[in-house]
Structures are given as structure tokens and as C-alpha cells.
C-alpha positions as protocol buffer text, in pm:
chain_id: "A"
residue {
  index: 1
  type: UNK
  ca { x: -18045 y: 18857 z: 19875 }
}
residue {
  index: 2
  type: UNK
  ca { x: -18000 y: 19040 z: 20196 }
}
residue {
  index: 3
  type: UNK
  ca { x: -17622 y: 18970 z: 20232 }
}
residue {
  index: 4
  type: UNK
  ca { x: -17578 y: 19090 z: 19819 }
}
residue {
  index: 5
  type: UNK
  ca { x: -17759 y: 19404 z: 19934 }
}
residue {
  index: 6
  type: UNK
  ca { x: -17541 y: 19416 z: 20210 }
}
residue {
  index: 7
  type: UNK
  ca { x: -17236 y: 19428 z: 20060 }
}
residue {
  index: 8
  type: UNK
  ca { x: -17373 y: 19695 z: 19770 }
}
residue {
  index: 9
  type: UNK
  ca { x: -17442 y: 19903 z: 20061 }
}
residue {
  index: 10
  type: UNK
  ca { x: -17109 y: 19842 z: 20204 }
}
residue {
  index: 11
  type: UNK
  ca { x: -16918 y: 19896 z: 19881 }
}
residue {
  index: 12
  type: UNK
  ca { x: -17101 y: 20239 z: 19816 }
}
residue {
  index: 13
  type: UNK
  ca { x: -16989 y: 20368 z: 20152 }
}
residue {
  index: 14
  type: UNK
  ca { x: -16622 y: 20254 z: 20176 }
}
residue {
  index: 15
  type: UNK
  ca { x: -16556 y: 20269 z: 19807 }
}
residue {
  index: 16
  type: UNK
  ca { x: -16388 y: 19928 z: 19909 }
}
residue {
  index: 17
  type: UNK
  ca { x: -16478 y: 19566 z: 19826 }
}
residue {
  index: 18
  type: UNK
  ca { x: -16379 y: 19450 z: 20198 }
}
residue {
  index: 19
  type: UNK
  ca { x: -16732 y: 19272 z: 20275 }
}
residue {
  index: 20
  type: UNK
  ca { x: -16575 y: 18951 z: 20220 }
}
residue {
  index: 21
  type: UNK
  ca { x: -16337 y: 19006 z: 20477 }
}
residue {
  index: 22
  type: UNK
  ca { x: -16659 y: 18977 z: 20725 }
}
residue {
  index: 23
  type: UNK
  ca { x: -16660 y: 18612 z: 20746 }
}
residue {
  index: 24
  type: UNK
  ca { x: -16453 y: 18315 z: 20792 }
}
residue {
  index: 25
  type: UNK
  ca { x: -16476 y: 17997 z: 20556 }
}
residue {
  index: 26
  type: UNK
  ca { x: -16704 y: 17777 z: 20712 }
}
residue {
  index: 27
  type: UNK
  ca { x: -16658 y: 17365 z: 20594 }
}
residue {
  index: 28
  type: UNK
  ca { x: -16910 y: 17143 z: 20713 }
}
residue {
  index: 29
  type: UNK
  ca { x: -16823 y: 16772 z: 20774 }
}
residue {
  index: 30
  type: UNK
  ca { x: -17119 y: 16562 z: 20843 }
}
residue {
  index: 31
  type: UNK
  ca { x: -16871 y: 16322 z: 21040 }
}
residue {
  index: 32
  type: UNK
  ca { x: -16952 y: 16132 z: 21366 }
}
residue {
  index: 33
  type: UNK
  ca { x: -16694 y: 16234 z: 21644 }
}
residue {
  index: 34
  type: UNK
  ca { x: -16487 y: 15961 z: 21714 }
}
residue {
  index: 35
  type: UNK
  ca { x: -16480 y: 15956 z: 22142 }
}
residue {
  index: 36
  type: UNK
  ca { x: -16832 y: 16147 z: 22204 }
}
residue {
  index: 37
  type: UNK
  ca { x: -16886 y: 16199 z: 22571 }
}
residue {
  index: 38
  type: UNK
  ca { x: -17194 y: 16203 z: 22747 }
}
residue {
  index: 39
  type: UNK
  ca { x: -17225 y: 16586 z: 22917 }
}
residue {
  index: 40
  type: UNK
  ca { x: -17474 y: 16776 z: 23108 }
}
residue {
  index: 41
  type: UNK
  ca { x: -17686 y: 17031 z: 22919 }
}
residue {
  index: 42
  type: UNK
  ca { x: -17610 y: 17386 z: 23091 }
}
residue {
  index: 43
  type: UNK
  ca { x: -17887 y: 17590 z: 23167 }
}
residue {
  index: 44
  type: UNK
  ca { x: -17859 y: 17988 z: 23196 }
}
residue {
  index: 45
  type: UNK
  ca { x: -17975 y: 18213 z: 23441 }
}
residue {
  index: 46
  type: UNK
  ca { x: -18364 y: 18327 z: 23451 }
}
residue {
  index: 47
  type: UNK
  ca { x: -18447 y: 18601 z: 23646 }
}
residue {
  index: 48
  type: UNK
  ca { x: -18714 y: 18471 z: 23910 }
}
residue {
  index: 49
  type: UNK
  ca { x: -19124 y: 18532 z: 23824 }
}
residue {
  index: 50
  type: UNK
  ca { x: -19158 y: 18774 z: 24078 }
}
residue {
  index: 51
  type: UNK
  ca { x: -18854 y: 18975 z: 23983 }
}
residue {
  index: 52
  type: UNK
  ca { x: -18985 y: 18986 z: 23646 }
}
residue {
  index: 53
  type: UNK
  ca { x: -19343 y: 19200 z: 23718 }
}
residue {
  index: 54
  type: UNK
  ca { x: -19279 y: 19590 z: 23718 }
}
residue {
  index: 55
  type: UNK
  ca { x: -18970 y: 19636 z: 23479 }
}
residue {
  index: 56
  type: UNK
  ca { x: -18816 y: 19538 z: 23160 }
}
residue {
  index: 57
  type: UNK
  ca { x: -18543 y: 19344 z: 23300 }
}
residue {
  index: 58
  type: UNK
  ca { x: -18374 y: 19058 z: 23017 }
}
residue {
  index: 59
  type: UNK
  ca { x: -18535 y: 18725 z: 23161 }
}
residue {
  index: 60
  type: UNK
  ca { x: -18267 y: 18542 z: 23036 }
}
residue {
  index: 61
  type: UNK
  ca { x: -17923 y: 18628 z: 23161 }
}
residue {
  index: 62
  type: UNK
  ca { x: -17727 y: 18338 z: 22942 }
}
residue {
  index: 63
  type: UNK
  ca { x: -17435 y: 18125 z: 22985 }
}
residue {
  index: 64
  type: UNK
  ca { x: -17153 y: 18235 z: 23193 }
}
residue {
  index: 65
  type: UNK
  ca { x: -16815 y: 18206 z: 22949 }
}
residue {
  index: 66
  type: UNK
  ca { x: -16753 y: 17882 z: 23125 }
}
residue {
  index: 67
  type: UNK
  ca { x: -17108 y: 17734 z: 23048 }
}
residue {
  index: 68
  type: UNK
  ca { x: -17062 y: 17852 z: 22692 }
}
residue {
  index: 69
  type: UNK
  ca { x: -16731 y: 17702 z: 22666 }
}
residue {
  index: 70
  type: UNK
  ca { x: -16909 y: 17385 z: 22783 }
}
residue {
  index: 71
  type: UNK
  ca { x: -17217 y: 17404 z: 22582 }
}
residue {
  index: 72
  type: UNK
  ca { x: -17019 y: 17448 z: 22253 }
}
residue {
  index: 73
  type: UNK
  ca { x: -16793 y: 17115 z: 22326 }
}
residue {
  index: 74
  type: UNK
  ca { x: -17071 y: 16914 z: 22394 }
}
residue {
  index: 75
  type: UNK
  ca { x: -17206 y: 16676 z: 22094 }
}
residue {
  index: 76
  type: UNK
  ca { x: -17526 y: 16764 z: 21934 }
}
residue {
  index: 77
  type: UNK
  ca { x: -17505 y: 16479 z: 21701 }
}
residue {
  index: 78
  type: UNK
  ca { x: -17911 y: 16299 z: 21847 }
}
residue {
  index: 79
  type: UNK
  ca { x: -17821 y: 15988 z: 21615 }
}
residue {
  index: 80
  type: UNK
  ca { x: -17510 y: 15888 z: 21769 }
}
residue {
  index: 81
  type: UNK
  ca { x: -17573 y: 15645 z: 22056 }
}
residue {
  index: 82
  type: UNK
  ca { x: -17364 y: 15642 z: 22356 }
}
């Protein structure tokens, strides 16, 4: 319901019917990879405890762009053995 209202909103605006354009097709194949490799999870930058008392600092600094690129090429598939 939120994305129909979203794109009413969006239509009144532009005068346009361009919401569509916001997103790319999406297929999801429920298929086991065929050479899964066993890889490290990454973990992201905390901020330490102490740094964290007095301010409102993010905790959580995430992934570098190599950790991400990492992260997203690992297998998530839990019922595939290795």
C-alpha cells in the first residue's frame, strides 16, 4: 500500500508516470551455487565503549567498500554443506 501511495504522490507532483523507472526487475532463483566457497564473515567498525559516553557519535561505522564487496559475494545459502 505504501509504494501505491507512493507513486500517487509521485504522479501528482511530476504530472509523470516515471515511478516505475525507480526500480530494477528483481528475479529470484532459489538455485544452489554450483562452486560455493567457504569465506570469512567481515565485521565493521564499532566505535570503542568509552568513545561512545558523552556524544552521539554512529556506533557502527560499517563495511569499508572492500568488506562490502566481500560480504555481498559470500554465500548465505545455511543449507548448503561445504
Amino acid at each position: 500500500m505504501a509504494r501505491k501511495a507512493a507513486e500517487s504522490i509521485d504522479f501528482d507532483l511530476m504530472s509523470k508516470k516515471r515511478f516505475h523507472l525507480l526500480f530494477r526487475k528483481f528475479i529470484y532463483r532459489n538455485v544452489v551455487p554450483s562452486n560455493p566457497r567457504r569465506a570469512a564473515k567481515n565485521i565493521s567498525y564499532k566505535l570503542a565503549v568509552r568513545e561512545r559516553v558523552g556524544n552521539f557519535h554512529e556506533v557502527d561505522c560499517g563495511y569499508t567498500g572492500e568488506q562490502a564487496r566481500n560480504e555481498v559475494s559470500r554465500c548465505l545459502r545455511c543449507d548448503v554443506r561445504l
